[in-house]
C-alpha positions in Angstrom: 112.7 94.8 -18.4 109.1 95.6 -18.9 108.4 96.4 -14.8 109.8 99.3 -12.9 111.0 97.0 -10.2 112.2 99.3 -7.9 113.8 97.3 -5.0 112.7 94.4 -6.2 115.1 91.6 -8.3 113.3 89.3 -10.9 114.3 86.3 -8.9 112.8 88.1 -5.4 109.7 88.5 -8.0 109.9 84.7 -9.1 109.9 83.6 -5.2 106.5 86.0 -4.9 105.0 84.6 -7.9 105.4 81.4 -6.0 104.5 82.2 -2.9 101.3 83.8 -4.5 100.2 81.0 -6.8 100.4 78.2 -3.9 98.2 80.2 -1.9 95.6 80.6 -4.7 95.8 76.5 -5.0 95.5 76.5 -1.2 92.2 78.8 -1.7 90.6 76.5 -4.4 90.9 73.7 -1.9 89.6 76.0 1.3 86.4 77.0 -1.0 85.2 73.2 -1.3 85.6 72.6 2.2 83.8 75.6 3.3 81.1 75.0 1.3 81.0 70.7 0.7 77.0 71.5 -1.0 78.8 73.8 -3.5 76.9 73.2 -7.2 78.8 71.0 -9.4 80.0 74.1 -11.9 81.7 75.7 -8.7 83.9 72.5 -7.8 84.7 71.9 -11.4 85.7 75.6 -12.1 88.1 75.5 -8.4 89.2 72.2 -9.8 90.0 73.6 -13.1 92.2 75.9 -11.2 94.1 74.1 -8.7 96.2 73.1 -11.2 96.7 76.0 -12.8 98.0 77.8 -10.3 100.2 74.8 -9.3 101.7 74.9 -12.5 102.7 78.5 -12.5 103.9 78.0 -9.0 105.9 75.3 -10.8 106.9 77.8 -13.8 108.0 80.5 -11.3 110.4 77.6 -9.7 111.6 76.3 -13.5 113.0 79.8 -14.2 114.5 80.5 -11.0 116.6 77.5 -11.3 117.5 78.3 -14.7 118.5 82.1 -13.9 120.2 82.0 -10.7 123.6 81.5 -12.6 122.9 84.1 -14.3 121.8 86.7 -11.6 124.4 89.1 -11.6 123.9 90.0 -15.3 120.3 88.7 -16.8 120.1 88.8 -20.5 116.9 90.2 -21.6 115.3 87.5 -22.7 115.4 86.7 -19.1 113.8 89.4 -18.0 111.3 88.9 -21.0 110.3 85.6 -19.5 110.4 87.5 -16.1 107.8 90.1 -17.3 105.5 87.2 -19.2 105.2 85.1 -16.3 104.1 88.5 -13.8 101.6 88.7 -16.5 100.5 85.6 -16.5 100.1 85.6 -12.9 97.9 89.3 -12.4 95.9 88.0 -15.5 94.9 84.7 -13.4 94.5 86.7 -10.4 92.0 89.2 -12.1 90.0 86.2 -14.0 89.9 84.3 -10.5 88.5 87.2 -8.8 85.7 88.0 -11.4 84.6 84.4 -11.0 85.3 84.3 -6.9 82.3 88.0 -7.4 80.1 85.9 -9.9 80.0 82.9 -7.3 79.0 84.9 -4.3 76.0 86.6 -6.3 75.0 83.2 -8.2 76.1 80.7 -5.7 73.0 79.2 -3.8 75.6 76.9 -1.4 78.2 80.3 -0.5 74.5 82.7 -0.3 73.2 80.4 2.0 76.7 79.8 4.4 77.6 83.5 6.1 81.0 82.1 6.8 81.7 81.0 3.6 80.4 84.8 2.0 83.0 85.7 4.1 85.5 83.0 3.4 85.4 83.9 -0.3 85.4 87.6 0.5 88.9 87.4 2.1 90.4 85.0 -0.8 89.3 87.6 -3.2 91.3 90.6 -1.1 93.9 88.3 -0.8 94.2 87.8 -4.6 93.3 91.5 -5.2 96.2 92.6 -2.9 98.7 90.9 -4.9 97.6 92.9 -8.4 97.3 96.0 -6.1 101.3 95.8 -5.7 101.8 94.8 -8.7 99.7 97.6 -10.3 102.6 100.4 -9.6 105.4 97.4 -11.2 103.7 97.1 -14.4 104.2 99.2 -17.7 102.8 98.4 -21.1 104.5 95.4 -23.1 104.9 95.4 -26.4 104.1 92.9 -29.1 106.0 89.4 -28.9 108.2 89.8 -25.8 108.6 86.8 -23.5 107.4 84.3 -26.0 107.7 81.3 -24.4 106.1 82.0 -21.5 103.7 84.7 -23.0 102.2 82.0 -25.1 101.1 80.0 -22.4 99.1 83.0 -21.4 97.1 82.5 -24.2 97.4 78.4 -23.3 93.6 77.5 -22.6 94.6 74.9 -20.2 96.0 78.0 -18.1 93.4 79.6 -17.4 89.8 78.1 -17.1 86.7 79.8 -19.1 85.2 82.7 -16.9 81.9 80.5 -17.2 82.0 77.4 -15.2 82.2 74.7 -17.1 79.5 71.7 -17.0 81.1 68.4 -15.9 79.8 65.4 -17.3 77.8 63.8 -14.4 76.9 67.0 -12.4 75.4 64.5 -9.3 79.0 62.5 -9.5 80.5 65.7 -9.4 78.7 66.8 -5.9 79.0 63.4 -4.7 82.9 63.8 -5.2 83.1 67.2 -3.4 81.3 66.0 -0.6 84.1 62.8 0.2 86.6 65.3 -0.2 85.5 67.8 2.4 84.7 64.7 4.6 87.7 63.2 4.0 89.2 66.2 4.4 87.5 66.7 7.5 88.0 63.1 8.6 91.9 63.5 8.3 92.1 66.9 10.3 89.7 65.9 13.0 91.0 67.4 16.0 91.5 64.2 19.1 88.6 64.2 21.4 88.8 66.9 24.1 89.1 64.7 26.7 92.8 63.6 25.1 93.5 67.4 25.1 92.8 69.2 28.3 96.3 68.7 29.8 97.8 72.3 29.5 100.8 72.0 31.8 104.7 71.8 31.4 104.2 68.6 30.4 103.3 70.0 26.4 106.9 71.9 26.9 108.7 68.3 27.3 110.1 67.5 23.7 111.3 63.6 22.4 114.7 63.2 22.8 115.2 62.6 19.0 115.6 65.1 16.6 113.5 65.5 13.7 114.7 63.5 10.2 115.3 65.8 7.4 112.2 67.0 5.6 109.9 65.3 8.2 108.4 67.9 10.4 105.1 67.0 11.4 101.3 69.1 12.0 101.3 69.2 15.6 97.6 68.0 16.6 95.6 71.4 18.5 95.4 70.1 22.4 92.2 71.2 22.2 88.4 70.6 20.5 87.9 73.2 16.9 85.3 75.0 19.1 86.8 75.2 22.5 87.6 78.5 22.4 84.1 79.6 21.2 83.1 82.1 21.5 86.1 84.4 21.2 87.6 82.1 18.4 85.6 80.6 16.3 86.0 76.5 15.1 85.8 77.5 11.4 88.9 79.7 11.9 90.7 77.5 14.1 90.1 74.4 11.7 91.6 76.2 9.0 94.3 78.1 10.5 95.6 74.6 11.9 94.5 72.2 9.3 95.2 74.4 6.2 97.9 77.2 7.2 99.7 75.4 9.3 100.2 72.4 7.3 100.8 74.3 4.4 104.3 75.7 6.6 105.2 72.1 7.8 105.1 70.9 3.9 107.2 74.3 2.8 109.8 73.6 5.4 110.1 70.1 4.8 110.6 70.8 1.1 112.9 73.7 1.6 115.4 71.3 3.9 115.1 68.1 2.0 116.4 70.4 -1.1 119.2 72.1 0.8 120.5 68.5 1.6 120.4 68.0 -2.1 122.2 71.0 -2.5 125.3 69.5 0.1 125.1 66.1 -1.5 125.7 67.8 -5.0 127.6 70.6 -3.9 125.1 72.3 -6.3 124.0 75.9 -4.4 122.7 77.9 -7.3 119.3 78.0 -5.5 121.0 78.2 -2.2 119.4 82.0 -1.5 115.7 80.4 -2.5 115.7 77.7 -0.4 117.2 79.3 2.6 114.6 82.0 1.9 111.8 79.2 1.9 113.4 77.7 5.4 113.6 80.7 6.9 109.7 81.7 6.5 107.7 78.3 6.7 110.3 77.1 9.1 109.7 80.2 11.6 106.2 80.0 10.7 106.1 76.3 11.5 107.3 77.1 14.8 105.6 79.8 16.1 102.3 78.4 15.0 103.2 75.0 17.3 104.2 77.6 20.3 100.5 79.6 19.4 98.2 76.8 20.0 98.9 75.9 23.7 99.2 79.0 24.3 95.8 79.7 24.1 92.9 77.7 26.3 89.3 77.0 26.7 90.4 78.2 30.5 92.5 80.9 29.7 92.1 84.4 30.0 93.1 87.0 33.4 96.2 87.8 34.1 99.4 85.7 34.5 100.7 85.0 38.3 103.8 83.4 39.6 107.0 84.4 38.4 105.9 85.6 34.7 103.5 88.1 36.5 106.2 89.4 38.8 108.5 89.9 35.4 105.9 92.1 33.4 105.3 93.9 36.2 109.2 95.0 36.7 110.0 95.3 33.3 106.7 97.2 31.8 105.7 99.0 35.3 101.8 97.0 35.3 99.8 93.9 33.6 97.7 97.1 32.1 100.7 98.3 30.9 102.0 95.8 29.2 98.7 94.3 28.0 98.0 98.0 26.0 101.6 98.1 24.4 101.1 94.0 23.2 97.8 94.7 21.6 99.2 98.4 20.2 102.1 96.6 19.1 99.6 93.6 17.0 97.6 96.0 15.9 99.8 98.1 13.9 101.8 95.1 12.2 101.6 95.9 8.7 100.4 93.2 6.8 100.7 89.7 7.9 102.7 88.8 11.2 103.1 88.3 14.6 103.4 90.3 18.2 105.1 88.8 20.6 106.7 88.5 24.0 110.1 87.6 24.3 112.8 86.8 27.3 116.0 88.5 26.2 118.7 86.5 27.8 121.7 89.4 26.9 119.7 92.2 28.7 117.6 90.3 31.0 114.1 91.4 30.5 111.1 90.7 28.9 110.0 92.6 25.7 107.5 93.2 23.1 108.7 93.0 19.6 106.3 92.2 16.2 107.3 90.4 12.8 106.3 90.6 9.5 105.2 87.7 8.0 107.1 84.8 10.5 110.2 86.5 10.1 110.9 89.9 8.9 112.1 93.0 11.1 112.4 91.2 14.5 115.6 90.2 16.6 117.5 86.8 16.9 118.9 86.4 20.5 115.9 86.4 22.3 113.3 83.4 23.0 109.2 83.7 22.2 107.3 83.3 25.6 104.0 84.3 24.3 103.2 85.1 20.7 100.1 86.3 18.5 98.8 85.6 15.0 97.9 88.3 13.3 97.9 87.0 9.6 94.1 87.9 8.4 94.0 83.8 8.1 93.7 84.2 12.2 90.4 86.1 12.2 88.9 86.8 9.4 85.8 84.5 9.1 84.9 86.0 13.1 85.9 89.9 12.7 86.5 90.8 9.3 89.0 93.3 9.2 88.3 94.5 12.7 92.2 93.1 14.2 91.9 95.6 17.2 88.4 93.2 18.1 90.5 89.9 17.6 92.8 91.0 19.9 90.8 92.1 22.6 89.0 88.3 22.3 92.1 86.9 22.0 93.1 87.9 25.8 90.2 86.1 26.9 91.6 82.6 25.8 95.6 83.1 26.7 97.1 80.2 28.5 99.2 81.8 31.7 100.0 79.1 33.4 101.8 77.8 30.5 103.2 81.2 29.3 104.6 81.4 33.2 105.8 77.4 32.7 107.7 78.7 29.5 109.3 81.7 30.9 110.5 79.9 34.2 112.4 77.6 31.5 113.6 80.5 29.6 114.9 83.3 32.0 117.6 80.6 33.6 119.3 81.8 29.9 121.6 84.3 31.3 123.9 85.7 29.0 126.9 88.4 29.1 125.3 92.1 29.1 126.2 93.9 26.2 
């Protein structure tokens, strides 16, 4: 193996390359809408790589499928294939990036949009944070190893030309970025604030039928884009729900309709993938459908009722608790989420955070109030300034339903241990 892995497996490597490569194809997409005047070269070089990236996502799938069997004891050639596909990925990545710079300085549509500087700024520390981690992985390869997959490196449909290329009809080509950010637009309207101001217990009230198999559904925001202006802004909030958030409710419905492929078949070689792939966009699905109400255009204060009289027992003041939540947000590492929870085993309310949707947090215990603190939450508004997020962030939280939420949870009362 050509990559001092560490900790890591090739197939925990494969799901990253994945993971990595959909949210590239994801950024392609969020650059045309962000900027719908964006010169005809622009669109056709994101459209150029939209596939690209899709395809290696694809590739990344292809040989974990095909290695899982063989996990316990990889050949090399394997690992070969392994190793050529990481550098395929940080050599996209690093092209990508150079483009994403030469766009910003050349770009008259990004120059001219301050969100969209920013917009572009963020996917390119995205990108660059990937090939920063893999930067202490890699070692030099030598001559001819992972041939198949090496030699799609060197594939010219992989990889578009660092100069944007010309489309045919440049006006055709604006005309057809500008129906796709409309329509774009058009589908993920938000319904007309009017339809939205309800923010009672009635939002907590759930259809008596369950949810099919692989058809989870974008909850709609029960609010207007820019009704929490100005503490969050409507370009963040459109993308956060219309882009993030769908992107989880498609992961989660692929990751269960192929674990009921795996029962019919009784096939489970990709079992630890796709339970992998349930277990983040499915939490991620979640808590983002719990994150919208609980924030609203009359929000902010403090809680009262029952929720307030909780905090106040179990963290000794509102101020209290209010400086360990945003201490707690602040210092998750990476992407994740802070949030407060109602432990029905030891009867109290706590604090804990989670990386990603997921990672290092505590099953037993059911999410009253949570945070987003993925950069996706905030960046186009406060950069990398999370600590000035959060303090908006208080300004907009919806306490009556927080309070609604934890009168329903705390009558879970479970044995003390």
């Amino acid at each position: 193996m050509l990559f001092v892995y560490g900790p890591y497996m090739p197939l925990r490597l494969l799901e990253e390359i994945r993971f990595w490569k959909t949210q590239e194809e994801e950024h392609t997409v969020v650059i045309r809408e962000i900027a719908p005047n964006l010169e005809p070269p622009y669109v056709a070089l994101l459209q150029a790589w939209e596939p690209v990236f899709a395809r290696t996502a694809q590739m990344a799938d292809k040989l974990l499928a095909a290695l899982v069997p063989q996990s316990a004891h990889l050949p090399p050639v394997c690992r070969e294939q392994v190793d050529a596909l990481l550098r395929v990925s940080a050599e996209q990545s690093k092209r990508f990036i150079e483009q994403l710079h030469r766009m910003i300085k050349e770009s008259a549509a990004i120059a001219s949009s301050p969100v969209a500087v920013t917009v572009v700024h963020h996917i390119i520390r995205e990108s660059d944070y990937f090939l920063c981690v893999l930067a202490t992985l890699v070692s030099p390869r030598p001559d001819g190893t992972g041939a198949e997959t090496a030699n799609e490196a060197h594939d010219t449909r992989m990889q578009p030309d660092s100069r944007p290329p010309i489309p045919a009809s440049s006006a055709e080509s604006a005309a057809a970025a500008e129906r796709e950010a409309s329509s774009a637009r058009a589908s993920g309207a938000s319904p007309s604030a009017a339809s939205k101001e309800d923010d009672n217990a009635g939002q907590l009230r759930a259809p008596a039928a369950p949810v099919p198999i692989g058809e989870h559904k974008l909850p709609p925001l029960p609010y207007a884009y820019d009704a929490l202006e100005p503490h969050i802004d409507a370009a963040t909030m459109r993308i956060h729900h219309d882009k993030h958030h769908q992107s989880y409710v498609d992961g989660l419905n692929k990751a269960e309709k192929e674990l009921r492929q795996a029962r019919q078949t009784g096939d489970f070689a990709l079992v630890k993938h796709w339970e992998r792939e349930l277990a983040f966009n499915g939490a991620g699905h979640y808590l983002h459908t719990l994150f919208w109400p609980t924030m609203s255009p009359k929000g902010g204060g403090q809680p009262a009722g029952e929720l307030a009289a909780q905090i106040t027992r179990d963290f000794g003041s509102f101020d209290a608790f209010k400086n360990q939540f945003s201490q707690a947000a602040e210092k998750v590492e990476g992407g994740g989420w802070a949030i407060l929870v109602w432990s029905p085993r030891s009867r109290r309310l706590e604090i804990l955070t989670a990386e990603k949707h997921q990672n290092l947090s505590q099953w037993d215990v059911v999410p009253v109030l949570p945070l987003d603190v993925w950069e996706h939450a905030y960046y186009l508004k406060h950069q990398n300034k999370r600590g000035d997020y959060i303090k908006s962030w208080w300004n907009v939280v919806n306490w009556p339903y927080a309070n609604d939420r934890f009168k329903k949870a705390s009558k879970l009362i479970w044995d003390p241990y």
